[in-house]
N, C-alpha and C positions, 0 to 999 in steps of 0.2 A: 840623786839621779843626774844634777848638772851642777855649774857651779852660775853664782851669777855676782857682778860686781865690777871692776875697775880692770879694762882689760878684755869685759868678754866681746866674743863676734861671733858666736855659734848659736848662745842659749836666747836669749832677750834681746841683744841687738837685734840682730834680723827682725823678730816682731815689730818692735820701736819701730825701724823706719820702713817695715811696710804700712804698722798703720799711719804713720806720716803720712806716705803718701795717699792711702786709700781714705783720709780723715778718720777714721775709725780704727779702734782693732779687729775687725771681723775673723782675721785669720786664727786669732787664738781662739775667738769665741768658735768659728767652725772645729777645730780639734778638740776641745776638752769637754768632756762630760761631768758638767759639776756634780761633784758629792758621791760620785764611782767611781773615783780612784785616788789612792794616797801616795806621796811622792812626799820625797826630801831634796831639797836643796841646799845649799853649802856655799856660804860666803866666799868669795877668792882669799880674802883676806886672813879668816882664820884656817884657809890650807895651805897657805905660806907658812902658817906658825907651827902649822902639826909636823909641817916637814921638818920644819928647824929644831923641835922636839924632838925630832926623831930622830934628827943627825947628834943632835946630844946623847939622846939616850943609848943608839948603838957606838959610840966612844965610850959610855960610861959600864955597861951595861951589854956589850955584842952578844954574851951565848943568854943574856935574857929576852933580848930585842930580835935578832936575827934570823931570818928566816920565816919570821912569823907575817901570819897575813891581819891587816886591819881594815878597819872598816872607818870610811873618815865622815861625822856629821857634825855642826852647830845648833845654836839653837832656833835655827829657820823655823819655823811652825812645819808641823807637814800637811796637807791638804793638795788637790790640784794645783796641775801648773795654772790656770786662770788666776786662782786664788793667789797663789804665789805671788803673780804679776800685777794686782790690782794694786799695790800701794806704788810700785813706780809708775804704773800705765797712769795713773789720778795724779803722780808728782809731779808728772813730763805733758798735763794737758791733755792725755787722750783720751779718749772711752771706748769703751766694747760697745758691740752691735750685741743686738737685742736676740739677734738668728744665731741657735746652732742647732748645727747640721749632725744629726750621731755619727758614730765613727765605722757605725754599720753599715748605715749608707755611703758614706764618702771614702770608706778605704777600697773599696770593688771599686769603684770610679777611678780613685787615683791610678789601680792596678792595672787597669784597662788604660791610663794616659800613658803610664810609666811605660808598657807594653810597646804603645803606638810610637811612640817618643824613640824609644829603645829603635824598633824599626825604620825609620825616619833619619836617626843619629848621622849615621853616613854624606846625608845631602843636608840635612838642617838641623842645628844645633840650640836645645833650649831646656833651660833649667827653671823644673818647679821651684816654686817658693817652700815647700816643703814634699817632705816625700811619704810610700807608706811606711819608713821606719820613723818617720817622724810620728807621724800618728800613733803609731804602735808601741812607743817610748812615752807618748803623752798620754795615754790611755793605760798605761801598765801601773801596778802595784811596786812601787819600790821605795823600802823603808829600811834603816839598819842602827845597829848599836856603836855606839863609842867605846862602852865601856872597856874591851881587853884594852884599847887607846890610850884612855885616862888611867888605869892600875900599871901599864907597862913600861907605857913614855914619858907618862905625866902629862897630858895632855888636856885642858880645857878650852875653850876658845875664846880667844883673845878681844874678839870683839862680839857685842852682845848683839842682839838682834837688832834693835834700834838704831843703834850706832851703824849698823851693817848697811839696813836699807837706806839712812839718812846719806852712807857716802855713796851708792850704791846711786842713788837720784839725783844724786850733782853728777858723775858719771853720765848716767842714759839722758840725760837733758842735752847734752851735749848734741845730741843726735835730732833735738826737735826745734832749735833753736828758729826763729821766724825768718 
């Protein structure tokens, strides 16, 4: 569903240091509904490697490799994005807030900001901290296979899970430093 790791500013930055600022992560705890919904996430690191797999394999390989569509995972666990994020959110110092808000309620809300906001754009300009595709990304089902990956490219991931988040939290610390 995202990537996360050394490098990112889209996926987990943004959380990181809004809950910096807010001393909490509340923001994530508002979006995710734990244990309704399964996601995958994907090291930065071992999609650098898939690609360089890849660039081998269509040299070695073009009318096997070519054309074809793949699917890129490691071995992130899959579970929600909260879940996901608790061993860097607990590496880097922070903690989640105890409140979440469903996404039943809060996505009519946001729709109705986004709306106003839209309106408004012309004289005064402001950006949510997240939006309703954000919710609706973090609350969605997405899960997928390696395997045509690994039979076609040869492709495994180069960095294990451990190793992932361990550089993965020297990265997002960066971000909370005192």
């Amino acid at each position: 569903m995202g990537m996360y790791g050394e490098g990112d500013n889209t996926v987990i930055t943004p959380a990181v240091l809004r809950a910096k600022q807010d001393k909490s992560i509340t923001a994530i705890g508002y979006w995710c509904k734990p244990g309704e919904n399964d996601q995958q996430m994907l090291y930065v690191g071992n999609s650098a490697w898939a690609h360089l797999c890849a660039v081998k394999a269509l040299r070695e390989r073009p009318d096997q490799c070519g054309g074809e569509v793949y699917f890129l995972t490691d071995d992130t666990p899959r579970g929600t994005f909260r879940a996901m994020c608790t061993p860097i959110i607990n590496a880097v110092g922070l903690h989640y807030s105890d409140r979440v808000i469903p996404s039943g309620i809060l996505l009519p809300i946001v729709y109705v900001i986004e709306f106003i906001l839209t309106l408004i754009s012309p004289i005064y300009k402001y950006s949510l901290p997240f939006t309703s595709n954000t919710l609706y990304l973090l609350n969605a089902q997405a899960t997928f296979s390696r395997q045509k990956l690994e039979t076609n490219v040869n492709y495994s991931p180069l960095f294990s899970y451990s190793e992932a988040m361990k550089r993965s939290c020297q990265f997002y610390k960066r971000f909370v430093k005192p």
